[in-house]
C-alpha positions in Angstrom: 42.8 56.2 -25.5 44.6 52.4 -25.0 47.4 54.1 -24.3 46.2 56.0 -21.1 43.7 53.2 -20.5 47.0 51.1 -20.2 48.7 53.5 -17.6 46.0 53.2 -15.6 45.9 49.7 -15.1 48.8 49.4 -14.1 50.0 50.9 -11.2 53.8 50.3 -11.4 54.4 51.9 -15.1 52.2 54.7 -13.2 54.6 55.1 -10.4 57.3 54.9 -12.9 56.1 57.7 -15.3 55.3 59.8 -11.8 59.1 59.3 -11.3 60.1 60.6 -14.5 57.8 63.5 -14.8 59.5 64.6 -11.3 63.2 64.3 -12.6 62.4 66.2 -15.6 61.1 69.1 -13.6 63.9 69.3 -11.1 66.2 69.2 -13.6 64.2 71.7 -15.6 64.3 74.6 -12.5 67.7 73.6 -10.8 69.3 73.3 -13.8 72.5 74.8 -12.0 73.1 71.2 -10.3 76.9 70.1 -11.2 77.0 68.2 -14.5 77.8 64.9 -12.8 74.8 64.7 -10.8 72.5 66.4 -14.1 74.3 63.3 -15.8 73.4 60.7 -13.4 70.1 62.3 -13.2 69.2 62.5 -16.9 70.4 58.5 -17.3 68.2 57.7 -14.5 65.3 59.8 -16.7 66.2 57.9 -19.4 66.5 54.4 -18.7 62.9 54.9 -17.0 61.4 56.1 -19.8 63.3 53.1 -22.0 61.5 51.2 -19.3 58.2 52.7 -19.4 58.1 52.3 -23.3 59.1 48.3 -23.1 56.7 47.7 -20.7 54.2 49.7 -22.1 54.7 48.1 -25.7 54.4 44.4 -23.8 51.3 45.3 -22.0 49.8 46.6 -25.5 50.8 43.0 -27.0 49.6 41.3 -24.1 46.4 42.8 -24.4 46.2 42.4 -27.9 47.0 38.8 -27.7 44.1 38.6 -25.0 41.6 40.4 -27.1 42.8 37.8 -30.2 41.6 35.0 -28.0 38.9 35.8 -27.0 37.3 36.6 -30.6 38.9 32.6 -30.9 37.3 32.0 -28.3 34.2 33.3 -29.1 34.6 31.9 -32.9 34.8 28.8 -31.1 31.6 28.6 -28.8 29.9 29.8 -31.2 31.1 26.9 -33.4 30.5 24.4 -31.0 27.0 25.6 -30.7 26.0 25.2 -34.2 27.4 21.9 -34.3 25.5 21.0 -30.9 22.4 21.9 -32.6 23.3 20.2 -35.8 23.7 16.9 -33.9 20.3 17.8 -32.1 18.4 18.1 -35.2 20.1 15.0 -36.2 19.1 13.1 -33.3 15.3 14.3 -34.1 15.2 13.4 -37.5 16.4 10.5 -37.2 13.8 9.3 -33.9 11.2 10.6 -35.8 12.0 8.6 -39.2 12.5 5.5 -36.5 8.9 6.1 -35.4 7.7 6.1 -39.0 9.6 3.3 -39.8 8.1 1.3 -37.2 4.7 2.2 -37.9 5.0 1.2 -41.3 6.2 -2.3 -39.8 3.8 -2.7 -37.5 1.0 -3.1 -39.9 3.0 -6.7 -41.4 4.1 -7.5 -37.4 0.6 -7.2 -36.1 -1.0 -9.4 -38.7 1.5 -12.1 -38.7 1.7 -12.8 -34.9 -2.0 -12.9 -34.7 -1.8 -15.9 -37.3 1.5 -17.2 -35.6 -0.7 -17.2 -32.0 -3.6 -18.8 -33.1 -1.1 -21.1 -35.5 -2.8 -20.2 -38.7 1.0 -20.1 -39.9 4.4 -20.9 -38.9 7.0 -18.5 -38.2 9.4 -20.7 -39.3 8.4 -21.0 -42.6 7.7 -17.2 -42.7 11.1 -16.6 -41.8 12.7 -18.1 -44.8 11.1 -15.1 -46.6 13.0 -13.1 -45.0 15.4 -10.3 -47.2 18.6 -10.1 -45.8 19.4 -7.1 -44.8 23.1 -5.1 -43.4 22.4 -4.5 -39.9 24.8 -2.6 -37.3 26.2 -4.7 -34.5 27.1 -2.6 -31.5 28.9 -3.7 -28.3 28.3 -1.1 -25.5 31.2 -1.4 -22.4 29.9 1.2 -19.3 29.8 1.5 -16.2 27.0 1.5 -14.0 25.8 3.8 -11.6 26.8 3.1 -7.9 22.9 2.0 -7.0 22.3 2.8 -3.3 24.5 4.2 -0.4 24.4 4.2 3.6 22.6 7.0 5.2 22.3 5.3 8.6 23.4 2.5 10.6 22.8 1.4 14.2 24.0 -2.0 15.9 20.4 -3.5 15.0 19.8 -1.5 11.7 21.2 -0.1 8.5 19.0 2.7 6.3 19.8 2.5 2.4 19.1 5.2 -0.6 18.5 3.6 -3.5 19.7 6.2 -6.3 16.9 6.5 -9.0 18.8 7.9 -11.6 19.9 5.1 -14.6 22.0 5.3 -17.2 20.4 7.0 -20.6 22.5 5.8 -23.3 20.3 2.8 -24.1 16.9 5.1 -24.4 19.0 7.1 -27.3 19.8 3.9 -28.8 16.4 2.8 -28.6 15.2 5.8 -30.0 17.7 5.5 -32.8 16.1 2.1 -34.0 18.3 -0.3 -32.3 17.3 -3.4 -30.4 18.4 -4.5 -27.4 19.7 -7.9 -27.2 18.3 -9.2 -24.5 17.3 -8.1 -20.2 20.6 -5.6 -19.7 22.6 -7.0 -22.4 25.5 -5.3 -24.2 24.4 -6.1 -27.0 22.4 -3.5 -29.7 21.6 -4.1 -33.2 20.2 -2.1 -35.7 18.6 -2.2 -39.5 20.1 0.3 -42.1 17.0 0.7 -43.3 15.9 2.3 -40.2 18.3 5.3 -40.9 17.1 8.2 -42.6 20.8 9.8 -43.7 22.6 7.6 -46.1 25.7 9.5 -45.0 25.2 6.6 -41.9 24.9 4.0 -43.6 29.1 4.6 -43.8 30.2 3.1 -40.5 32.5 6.1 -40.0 30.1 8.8 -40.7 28.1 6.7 -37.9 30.9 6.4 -35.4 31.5 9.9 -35.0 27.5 10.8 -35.1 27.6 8.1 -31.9 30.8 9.2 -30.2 29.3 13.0 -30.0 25.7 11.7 -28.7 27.4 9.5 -26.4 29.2 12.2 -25.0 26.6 14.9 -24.6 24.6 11.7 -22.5 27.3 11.2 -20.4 27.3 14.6 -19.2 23.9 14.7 -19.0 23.5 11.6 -16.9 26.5 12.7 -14.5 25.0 15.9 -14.1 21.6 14.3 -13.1 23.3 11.4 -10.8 25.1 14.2 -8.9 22.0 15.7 -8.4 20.7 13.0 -6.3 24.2 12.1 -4.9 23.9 16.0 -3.3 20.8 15.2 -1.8 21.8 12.9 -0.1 25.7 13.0 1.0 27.4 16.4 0.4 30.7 14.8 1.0 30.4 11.7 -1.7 28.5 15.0 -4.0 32.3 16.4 -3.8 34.2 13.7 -4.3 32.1 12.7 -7.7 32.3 16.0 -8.7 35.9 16.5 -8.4 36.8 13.2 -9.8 34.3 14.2 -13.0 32.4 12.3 -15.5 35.0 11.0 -17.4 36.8 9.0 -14.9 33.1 8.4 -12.8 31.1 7.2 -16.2 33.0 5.4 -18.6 31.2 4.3 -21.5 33.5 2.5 -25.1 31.7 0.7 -27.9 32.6 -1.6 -30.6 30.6 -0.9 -33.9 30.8 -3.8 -36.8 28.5 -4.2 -39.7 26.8 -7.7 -41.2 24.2 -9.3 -43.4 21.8 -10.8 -40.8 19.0 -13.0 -42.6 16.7 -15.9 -41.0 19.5 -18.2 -41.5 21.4 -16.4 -38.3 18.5 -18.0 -35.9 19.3 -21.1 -34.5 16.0 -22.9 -33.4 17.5 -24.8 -30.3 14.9 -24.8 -27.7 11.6 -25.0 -30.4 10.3 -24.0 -34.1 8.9 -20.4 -32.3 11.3 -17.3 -31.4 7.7 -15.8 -30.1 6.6 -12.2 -31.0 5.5 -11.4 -27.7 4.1 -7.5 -27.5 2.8 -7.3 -24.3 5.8 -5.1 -23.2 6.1 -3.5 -26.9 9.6 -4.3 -27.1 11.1 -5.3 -30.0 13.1 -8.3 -30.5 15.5 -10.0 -33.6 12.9 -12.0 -34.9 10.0 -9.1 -35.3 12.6 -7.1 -36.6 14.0 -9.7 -39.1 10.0 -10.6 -39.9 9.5 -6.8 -40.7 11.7 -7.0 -44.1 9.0 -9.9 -45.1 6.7 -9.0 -47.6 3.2 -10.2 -47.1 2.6 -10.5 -50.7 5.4 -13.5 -51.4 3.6 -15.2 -49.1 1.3 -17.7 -51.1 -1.2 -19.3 -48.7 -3.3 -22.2 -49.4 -7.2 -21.2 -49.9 -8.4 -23.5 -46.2 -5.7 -21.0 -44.8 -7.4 -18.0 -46.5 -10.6 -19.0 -45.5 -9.8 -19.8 -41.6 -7.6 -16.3 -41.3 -10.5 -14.9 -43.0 -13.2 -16.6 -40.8 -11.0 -15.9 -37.6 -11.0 -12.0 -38.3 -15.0 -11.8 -38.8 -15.1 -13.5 -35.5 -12.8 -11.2 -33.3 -14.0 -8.2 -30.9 -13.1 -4.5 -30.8 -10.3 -5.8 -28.4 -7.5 -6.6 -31.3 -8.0 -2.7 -32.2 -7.4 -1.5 -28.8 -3.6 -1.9 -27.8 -2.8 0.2 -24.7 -6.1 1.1 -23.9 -6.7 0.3 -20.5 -8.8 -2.9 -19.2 -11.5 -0.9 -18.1 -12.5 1.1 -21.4 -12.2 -2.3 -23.5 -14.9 -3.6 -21.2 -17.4 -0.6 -22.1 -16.5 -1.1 -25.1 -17.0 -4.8 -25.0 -20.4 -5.3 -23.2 -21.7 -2.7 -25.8 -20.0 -4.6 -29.2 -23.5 -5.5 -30.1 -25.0 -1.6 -30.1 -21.7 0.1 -31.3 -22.0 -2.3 -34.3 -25.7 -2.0 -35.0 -25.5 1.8 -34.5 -22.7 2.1 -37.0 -24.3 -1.1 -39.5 -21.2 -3.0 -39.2 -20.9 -7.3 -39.2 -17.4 -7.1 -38.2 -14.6 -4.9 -36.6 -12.6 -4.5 -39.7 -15.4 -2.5 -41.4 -14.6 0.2 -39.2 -12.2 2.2 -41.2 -15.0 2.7 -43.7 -16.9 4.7 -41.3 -16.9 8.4 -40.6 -14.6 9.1 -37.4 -17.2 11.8 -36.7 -20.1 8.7 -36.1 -17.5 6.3 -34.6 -16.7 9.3 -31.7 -20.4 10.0 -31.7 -21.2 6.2 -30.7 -18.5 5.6 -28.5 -20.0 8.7 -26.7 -23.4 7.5 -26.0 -21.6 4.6 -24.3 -20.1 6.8 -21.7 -17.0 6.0 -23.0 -14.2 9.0 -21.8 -11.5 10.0 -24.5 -13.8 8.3 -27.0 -11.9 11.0 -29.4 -8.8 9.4 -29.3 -9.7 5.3 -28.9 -12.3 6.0 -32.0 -9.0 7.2 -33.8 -7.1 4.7 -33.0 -9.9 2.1 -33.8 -10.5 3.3 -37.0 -6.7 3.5 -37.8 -6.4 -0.4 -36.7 -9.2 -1.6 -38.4 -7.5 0.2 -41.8 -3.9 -1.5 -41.1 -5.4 -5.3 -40.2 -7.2 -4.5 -43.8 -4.1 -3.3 -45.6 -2.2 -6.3 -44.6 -4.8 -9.0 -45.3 -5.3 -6.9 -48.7 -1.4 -7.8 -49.4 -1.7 -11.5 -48.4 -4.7 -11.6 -50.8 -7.4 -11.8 -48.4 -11.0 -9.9 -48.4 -13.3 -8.8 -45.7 -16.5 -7.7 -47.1 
């Protein structure tokens, strides 16, 4: 069947074996032809056929050879598939351990700033209990985006398109657990401990894991920039697209590892860093207070008493973090009825109470997504306890 199959596509061994076939049967019924020209004739027959069967047998390699590449081929996208996925799952492990982790941190963080801003302690002194810990330092180089591009211009006026699309590398970083040293830096750090796979805590291992993210980003990013470059200007859309990500986006790093402890900061401009959350971002010092552990911190009884007096004191607000300013004003004009309907003195009692009554009393408030804010009240009011538990303080 490959045989035949092989004649047929392709015409000129056809036309050749069409040519022998025909010499064979003239020779066959005037076989009375002088033996010079049935010589000449049968050498003719010959050599085509010699020629038929080379070309023949190299077509049959060729297409073997063809067939052999492709099962590569396919060997090898298939390869490159499981190992995209691989790094996939990867990547979601390890955002989701990072999430975890900085939950579990958050419960120290949030305590200790509210005593740093009302300067029931200083950080200073807190930051000398600080573990030192091997961090990642990682130096991004990239290029930017070009950010806008001129659609129209007159004598008296020139129309801009800003491009929306930015570059996505430092969301995956973030999501990874690193920190961004400062607005736009180049900066990024990041605490071991905030891996889940040992395997990265080798800085190799953790190269290559970046180099393969990095790349899939890239494409990714060019992919969506073009987008929006098309939109726009069809001729710059060709350009980018035949000059290609790689030359377009460059991005390089530098990866080194160190111990980074409290001694690192260098208090030029005050005794404070600040642990400023109003944007949630993280910063060197939270992340440096987060290996603290509240229990080795021995605090003077008038400094038990006043943190202690200070939390009996405050509103629902402190359990309310990126609820909007409207909802913590329901909830604040009724503190008094949500308290005496749920026989509470003070806002850390909360977690003792059923989440089914705390939804039930935020309801007959008219408060909308009372579900989710009792949740997350009840779920704040058990972390504040937690931490003053560990720094040996009681709320009754």
């Amino acid at each position: 069947m490959e045989f035949w199959q092989i004649i047929k596509d392709n015409i000129l061994i056809g036309i050749e074996s069409l040519i022998a076939i025909a010499i064979l049967i003239l020779n066959t019924f005037f076989s009375e032809v002088t033996n010079i020209k049935e010589m000449i004739t049968w050498i003719i027959f010959v050599l085509l056929i010699i020629d038929i069967i080379i070309k023949l047998f190299d077509k049959y390699k060729s297409n073997k050879k063809e067939a052999q590449l492709k099962i590569e081929n396919d060997k090898k996208e298939k390869q490159q598939s499981q190992t995209l996925n691989l790094i996939k799952e990867e990547l979601a492990e390890q955002k989701d351990f990072n999430n975890k982790y900085k939950y579990k941190k958050e419960r120290s963080l949030k305590i200790l700033n509210k005593l740093f801003s009302e300067s029931l302690l200083n950080e200073k002194d807190i930051l000398k209990l600080a573990k030192s810990t091997q961090y990642y330092l990682l130096y991004v180089y990239s290029w930017s985006f070009r950010s806008e591009i001129i659609l129209k211009k007159t004598k008296n006026k020139t129309k801009y398109y800003k491009f929306k699309t930015k570059r996505q590398y430092p969301l995956f970083l973030e999501n990874l657990g690193f920190i961004r040293m400062g607005v736009g830096g180049t900066l990024f750090i990041l605490n071991k401990n905030r891996l889940k796979k040992k395997k990265f805590h080798n800085i190799i291992e953790f190269k290559s894991f970046l180099n393969k993210n990095l790349e899939i980003i890239r494409k990714k990013e060019f992919n969506a920039y073009l987008e929006e470059v098309k939109s726009q200007d069809k001729k710059l859309y060709k350009k980018y697209l035949k000059k290609g990500f790689k030359k377009f986006l460059k991005i390089n790093f530098l990866l080194l590892e160190n111990i980074i402890h409290s001694g690192n900061i260098g208090f030029v401009d005050g005794d404070i860093i600040g642990l400023n959350n109003k944007k949630a971002k993280e910063d060197i010092a939270k992340e440096i207070l987060g290996t603290v552990n509240l229990k080795e911190v021995n605090l003077e009884q008038n400094i038990k008493l006043r943190i202690k007096d200070y939390f009996k004191e405050q509103d629902f607000d402190i359990l309310l973090e990126n609820i909007d300013a409207k909802r913590i004003n329901i909830i604040s004009n009724k503190r008094n009825k949500i308290k005496k309907d749920l026989k509470i003195t003070n806002i850390l009692e909360l977690h003792k109470k059923n989440l089914g009554d705390i939804e039930s009393t935020l309801k007959n408030v008219k408060l909308t997504n009372y579900k989710e804010i009792a949740l997350q009240m009840k779920n704040e009011s058990q972390r504040y306890t937690d931490a003053l538990k560990e720094l040996n303080i009681f709320i009754e």
